[in-house]
C-alpha positions as CSV (number, residue, x, y, z in Angstrom):
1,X,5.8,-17.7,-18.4
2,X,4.0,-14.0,-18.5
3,X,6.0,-13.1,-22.1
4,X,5.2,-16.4,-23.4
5,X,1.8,-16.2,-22.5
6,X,1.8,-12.4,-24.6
7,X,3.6,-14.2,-27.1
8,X,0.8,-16.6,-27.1
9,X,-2.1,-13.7,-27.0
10,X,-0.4,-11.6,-29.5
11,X,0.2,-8.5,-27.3
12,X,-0.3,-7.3,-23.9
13,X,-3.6,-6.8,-21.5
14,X,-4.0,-3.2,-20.2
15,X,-4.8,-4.9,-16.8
16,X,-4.3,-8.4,-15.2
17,X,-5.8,-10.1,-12.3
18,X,-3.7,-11.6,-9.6
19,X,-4.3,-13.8,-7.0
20,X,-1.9,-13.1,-3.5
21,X,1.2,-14.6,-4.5
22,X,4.7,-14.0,-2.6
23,X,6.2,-14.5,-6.1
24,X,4.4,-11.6,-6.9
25,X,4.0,-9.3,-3.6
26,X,4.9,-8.8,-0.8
27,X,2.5,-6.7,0.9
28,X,-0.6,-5.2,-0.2
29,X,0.4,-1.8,1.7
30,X,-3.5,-0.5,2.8
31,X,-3.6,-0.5,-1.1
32,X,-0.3,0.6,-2.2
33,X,1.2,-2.7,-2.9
34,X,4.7,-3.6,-2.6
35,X,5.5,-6.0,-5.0
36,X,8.6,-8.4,-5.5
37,X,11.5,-6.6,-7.3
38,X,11.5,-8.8,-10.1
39,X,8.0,-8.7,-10.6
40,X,8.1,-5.2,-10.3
41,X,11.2,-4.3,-12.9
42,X,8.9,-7.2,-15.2
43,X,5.5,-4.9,-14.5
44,X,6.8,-1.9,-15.7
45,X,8.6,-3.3,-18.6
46,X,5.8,-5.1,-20.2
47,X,3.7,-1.7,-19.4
48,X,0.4,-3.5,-17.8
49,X,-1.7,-2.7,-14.7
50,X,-2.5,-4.8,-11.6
51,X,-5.7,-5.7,-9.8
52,X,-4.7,-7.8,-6.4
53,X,-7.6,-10.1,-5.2
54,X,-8.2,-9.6,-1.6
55,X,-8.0,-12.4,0.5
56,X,-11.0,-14.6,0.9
57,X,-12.7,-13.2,-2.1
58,X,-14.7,-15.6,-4.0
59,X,-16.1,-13.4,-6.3
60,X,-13.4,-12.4,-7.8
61,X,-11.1,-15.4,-7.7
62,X,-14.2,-17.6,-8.8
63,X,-14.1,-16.6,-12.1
64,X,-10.6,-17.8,-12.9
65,X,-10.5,-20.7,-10.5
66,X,-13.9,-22.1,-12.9
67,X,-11.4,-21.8,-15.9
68,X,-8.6,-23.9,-14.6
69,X,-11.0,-26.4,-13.4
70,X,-12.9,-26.9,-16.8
71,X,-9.3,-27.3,-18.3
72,X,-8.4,-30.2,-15.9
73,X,-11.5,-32.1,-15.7
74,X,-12.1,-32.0,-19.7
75,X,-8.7,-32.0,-20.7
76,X,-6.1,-33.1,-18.1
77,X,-8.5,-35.6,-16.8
78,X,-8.8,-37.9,-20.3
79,X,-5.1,-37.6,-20.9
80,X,-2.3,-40.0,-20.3
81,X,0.9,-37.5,-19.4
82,X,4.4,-38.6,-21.6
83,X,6.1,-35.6,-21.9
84,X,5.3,-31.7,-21.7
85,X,5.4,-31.0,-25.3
86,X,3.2,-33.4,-26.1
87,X,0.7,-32.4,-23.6
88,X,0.9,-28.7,-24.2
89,X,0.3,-29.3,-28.3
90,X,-2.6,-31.8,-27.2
91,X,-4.0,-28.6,-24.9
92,X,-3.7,-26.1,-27.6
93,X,-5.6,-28.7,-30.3
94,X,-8.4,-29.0,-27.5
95,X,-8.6,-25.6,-27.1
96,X,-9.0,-25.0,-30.7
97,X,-11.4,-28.0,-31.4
98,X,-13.4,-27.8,-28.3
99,X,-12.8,-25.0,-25.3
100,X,-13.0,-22.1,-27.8
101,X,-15.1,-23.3,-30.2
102,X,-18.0,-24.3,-28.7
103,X,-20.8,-21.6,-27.3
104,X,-20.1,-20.2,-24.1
105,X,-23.5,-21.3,-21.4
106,X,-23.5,-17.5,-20.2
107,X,-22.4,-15.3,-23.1
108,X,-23.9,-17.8,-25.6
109,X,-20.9,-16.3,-28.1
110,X,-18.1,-18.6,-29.3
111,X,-15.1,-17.6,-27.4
112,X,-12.9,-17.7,-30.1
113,X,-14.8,-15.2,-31.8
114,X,-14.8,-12.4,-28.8
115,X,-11.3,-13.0,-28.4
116,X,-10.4,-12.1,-31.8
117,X,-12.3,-8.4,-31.1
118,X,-10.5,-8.0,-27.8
119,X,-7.4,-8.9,-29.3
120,X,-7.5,-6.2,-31.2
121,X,-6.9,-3.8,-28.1
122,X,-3.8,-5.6,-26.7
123,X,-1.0,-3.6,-26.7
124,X,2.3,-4.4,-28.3
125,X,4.9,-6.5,-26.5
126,X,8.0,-4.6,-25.8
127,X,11.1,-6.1,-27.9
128,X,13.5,-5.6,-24.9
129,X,13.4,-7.1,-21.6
130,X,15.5,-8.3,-19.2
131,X,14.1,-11.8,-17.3
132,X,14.3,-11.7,-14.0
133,X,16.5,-14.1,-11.9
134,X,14.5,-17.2,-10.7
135,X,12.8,-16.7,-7.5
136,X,13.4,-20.1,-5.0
137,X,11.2,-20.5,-1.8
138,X,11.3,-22.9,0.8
139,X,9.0,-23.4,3.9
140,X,9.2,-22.3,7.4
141,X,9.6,-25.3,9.4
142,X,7.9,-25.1,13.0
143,X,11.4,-25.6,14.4
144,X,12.6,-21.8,12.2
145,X,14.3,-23.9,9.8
146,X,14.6,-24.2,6.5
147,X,15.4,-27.4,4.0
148,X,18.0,-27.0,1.4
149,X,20.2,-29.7,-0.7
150,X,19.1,-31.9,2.1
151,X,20.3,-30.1,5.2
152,X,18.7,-27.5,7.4
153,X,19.9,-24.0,7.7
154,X,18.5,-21.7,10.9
155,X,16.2,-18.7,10.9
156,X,15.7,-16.2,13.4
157,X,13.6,-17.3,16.5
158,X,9.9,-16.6,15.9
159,X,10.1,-16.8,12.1
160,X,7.6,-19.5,11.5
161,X,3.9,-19.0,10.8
162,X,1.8,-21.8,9.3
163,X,2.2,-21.9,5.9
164,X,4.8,-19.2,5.5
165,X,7.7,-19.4,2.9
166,X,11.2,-17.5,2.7
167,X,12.6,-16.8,-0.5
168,X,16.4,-18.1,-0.8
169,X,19.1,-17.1,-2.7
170,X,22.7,-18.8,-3.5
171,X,26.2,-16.0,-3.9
172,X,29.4,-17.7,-4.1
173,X,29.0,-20.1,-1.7
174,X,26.6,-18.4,0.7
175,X,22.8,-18.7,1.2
176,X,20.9,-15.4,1.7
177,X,17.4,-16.3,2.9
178,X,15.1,-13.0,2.9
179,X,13.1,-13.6,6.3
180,X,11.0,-10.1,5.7
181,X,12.5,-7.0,7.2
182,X,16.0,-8.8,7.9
183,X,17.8,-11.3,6.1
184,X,19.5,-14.5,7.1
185,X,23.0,-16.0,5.9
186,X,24.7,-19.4,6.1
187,X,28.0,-21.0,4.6
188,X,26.7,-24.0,2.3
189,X,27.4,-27.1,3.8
190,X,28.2,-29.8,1.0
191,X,27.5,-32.5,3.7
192,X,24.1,-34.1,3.9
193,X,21.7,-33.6,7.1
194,X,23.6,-31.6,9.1
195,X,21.6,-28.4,10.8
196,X,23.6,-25.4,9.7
197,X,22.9,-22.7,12.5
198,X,23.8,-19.3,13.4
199,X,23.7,-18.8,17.5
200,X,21.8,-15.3,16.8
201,X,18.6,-17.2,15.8
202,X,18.4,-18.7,19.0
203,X,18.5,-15.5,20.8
204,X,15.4,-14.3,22.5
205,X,14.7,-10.8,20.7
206,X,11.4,-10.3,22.7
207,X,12.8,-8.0,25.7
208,X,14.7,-6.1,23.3
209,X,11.6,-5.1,21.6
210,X,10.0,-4.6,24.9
211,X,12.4,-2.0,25.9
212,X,11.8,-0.3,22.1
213,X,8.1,-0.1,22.8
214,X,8.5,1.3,26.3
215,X,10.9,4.2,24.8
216,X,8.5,4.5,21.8
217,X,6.1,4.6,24.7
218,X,7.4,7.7,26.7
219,X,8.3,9.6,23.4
220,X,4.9,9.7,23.0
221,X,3.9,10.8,26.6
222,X,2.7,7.5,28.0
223,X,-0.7,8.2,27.5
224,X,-3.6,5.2,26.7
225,X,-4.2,6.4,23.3
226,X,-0.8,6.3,22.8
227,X,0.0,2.6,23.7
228,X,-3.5,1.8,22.3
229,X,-1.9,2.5,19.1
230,X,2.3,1.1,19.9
231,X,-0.4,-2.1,20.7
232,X,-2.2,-1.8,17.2
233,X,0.8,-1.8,15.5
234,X,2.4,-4.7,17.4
235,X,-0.7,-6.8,16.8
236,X,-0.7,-6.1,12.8
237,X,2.8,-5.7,11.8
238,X,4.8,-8.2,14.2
239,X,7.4,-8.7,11.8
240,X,8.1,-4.5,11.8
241,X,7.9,-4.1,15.0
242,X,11.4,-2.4,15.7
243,X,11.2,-0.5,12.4
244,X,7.4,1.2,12.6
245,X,8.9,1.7,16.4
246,X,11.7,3.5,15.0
247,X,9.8,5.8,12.6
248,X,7.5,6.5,15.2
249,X,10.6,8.1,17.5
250,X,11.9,9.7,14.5
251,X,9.1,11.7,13.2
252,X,7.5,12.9,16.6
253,X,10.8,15.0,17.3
254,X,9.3,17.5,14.4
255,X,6.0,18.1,16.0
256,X,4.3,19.4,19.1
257,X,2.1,17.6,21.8
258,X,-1.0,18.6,20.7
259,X,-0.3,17.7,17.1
260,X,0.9,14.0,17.9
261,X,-2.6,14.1,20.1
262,X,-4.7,14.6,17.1
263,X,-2.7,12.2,15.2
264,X,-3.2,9.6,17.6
265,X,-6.7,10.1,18.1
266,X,-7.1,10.1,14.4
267,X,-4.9,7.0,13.8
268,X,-6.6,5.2,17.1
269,X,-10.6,6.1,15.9
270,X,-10.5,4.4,12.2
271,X,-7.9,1.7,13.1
272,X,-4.9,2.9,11.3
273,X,-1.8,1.2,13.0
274,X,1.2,2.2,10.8
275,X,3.8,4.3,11.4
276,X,3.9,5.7,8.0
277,X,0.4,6.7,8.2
278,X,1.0,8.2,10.9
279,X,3.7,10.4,9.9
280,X,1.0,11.4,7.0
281,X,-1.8,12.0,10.1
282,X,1.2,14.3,11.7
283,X,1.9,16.4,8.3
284,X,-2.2,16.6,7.9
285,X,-2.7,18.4,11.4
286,X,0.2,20.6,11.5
287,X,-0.6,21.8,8.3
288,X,-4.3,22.7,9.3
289,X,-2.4,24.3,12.3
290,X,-0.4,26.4,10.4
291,X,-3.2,27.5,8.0
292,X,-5.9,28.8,10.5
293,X,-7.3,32.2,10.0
294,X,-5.4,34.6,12.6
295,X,-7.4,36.2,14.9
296,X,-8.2,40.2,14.4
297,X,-5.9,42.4,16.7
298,X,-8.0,44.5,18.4
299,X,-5.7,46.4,20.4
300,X,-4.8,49.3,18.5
301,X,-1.4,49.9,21.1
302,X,0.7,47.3,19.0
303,X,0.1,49.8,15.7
304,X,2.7,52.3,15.1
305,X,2.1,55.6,15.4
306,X,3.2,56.6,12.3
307,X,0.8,54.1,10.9
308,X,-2.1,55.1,12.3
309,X,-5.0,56.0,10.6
310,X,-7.8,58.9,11.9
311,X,-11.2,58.1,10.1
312,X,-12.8,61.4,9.6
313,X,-16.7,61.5,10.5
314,X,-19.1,63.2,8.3
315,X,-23.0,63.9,8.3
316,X,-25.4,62.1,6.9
317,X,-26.6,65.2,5.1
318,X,-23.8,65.6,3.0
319,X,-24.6,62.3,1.2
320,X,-28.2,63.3,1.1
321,X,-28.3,66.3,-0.9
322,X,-25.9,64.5,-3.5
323,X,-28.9,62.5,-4.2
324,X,-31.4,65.5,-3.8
325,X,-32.0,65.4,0.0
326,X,-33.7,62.0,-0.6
327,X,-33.4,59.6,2.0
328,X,-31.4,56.6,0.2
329,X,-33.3,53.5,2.6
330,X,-36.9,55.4,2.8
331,X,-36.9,57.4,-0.6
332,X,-38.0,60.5,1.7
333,X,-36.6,63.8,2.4
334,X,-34.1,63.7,5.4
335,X,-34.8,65.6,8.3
336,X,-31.8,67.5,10.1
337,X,-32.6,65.8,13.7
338,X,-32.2,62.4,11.9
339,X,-29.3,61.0,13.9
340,X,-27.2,59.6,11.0
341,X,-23.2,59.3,11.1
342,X,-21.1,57.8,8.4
343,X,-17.8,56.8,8.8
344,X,-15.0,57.0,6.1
């Protein structure tokens, strides 16, 4: 749909504006967002940038949700539906006769017009590209199921969340169902509605992951900040629980008390409940650690004597009569009983 839709254009945006699609991404990362591997493999291919609306954000989404609905209600709306081709060549004649012809209520320009200049800074659509396998979801059923060719297939206990979907995927007779961090597997049934389940989804995972937080826990010293944080990242990242749990018991081997102290309290004070960040947090302070200014030795004992260096002390009168036994602050003769030493 994307390359026909350049195809369409004539080239390829420098950015495009998504709305949060699993299709699409998967996470959004504090900002570094992970996106599908098709997508992504497509993404870099074509060559064009990404702007991810946040969720809830009217502004941004308003814009293009105001298109689609002027396309339905003065298009869609009038139109009796016989086939897709039909319906697409009617859209494109309306489009022509009426959407981009007519002057624009805001811009008061014809957008037919503007889109010829802006065309001109589309970039080129790459002549190779590999399309990415079809990407099949079904939804979580409050029960941790999932429908397929009219029977159910198990997921792991505590998989569903209203709304959620799982992407699926059929290999030679097996269906690989991507739950998130883990992935589920069933033998296809060719029967019709029979529940197709795996005894390990009905297993209660919970005191497992108790037991991972309490080690996590210790590792850490047991202190408040400490769970405050193993609590943060429970809250916001339920389905990596056992992973960012991991990571956490991994890096801390590396790094001393008072380092993983700071980290904490810097993680703990803006909100930042990620194991990955807070391997960053650990890097940060232990590099400020290692790059503080060392304190002058004052104790001359730890010098060798061999390397020990007698400063010679002169009179102040010496320096005076190079510069005609002028006083260099006062501009006035010195006198002998002036107290003056200078050290070399």
């Amino acid at each position: 749909m994307h390359y026909q839709a350049f195809e369409f254009m004539g080239g390829v945006p420098e950015e495009i504006v998504y709305d949060q699609d699993r299709l699409l991404a998967i996470n959004e990362n504090f900002g570094d967002v992970i996106f599908t591997a098709e997508f992504e493999i497509f993404r870099q291919q074509m060559g064009f940038k990404v702007y991810l609306c946040r969720k809830n954000d009217p502004e941004t989404k308003g814009k293009i949700e105001a298109v689609i609905k002027y396309a339905k209600s003065n298009y869609a709306r009038h139109r009796i539906f016989d086939n897709i081709q039909a319906f697409n060549q009617g859209c494109i004649e309306w489009l022509n006769r009426t959407a981009n012809a007519n002057i624009h209520g805001t811009t008061k320009r014809v957008p037919a017009e503007v889109f010829k200049e802006e065309q001109k800074h589309l970039k080129p659509i790459p002549t190779i590209i590999n399309q990415p396998e079809e990407i099949v979801t079904r939804q979580v059923r409050k029960d941790n199921t999932i429908w397929y060719n009219s029977n159910r297939y198990t997921l792991p206990l505590g998989t569903y969340q209203p709304e959620r979907e799982v992407m699926i995927k059929e290999e030679h007779g097996i269906l690989m169902i991507e739950t998130g961090c883990q992935m589920a597997s069933h033998k296809i049934s060719l029967d019709k509605g029979r529940l197709i389940s795996n005894n390990n989804h009905k297993r209660d995972h919970s005191a497992r992951i108790a037991e991972i937080y309490q080690d996590t826990l210790a590792s850490m010293g047991g202190s408040e900040i400490a769970a405050a944080f193993l609590d943060g990242i429970h809250r916001e990242k339920p389905r990596y629980i056992r992973d960012q749990y991991n990571h956490v018991i991994r890096t801390i081997t590396n790094y001393s008390a008072e380092i993983i102290s700071q980290a904490l309290d810097y993680c703990v004070e803006r909100r930042i409940f990620s194991a990955v960040e807070f391997k960053t947090a650990l890097e940060y302070f232990a590099g400020q650690q290692n790059s503080s200014p060392v304190e002058s030795v004052h104790d001359t004992s730890v010098i060798p004597h061999a390397y020990r260096i007698k400063t010679e002390v002169r009179n102040i009168g010496e320096y005076a009569a190079i510069y005609g036994g002028m006083s260099i602050e006062q501009g006035k003769p010195f006198e002998e009983s002036q107290p003056f030493l200078v050290q070399r």
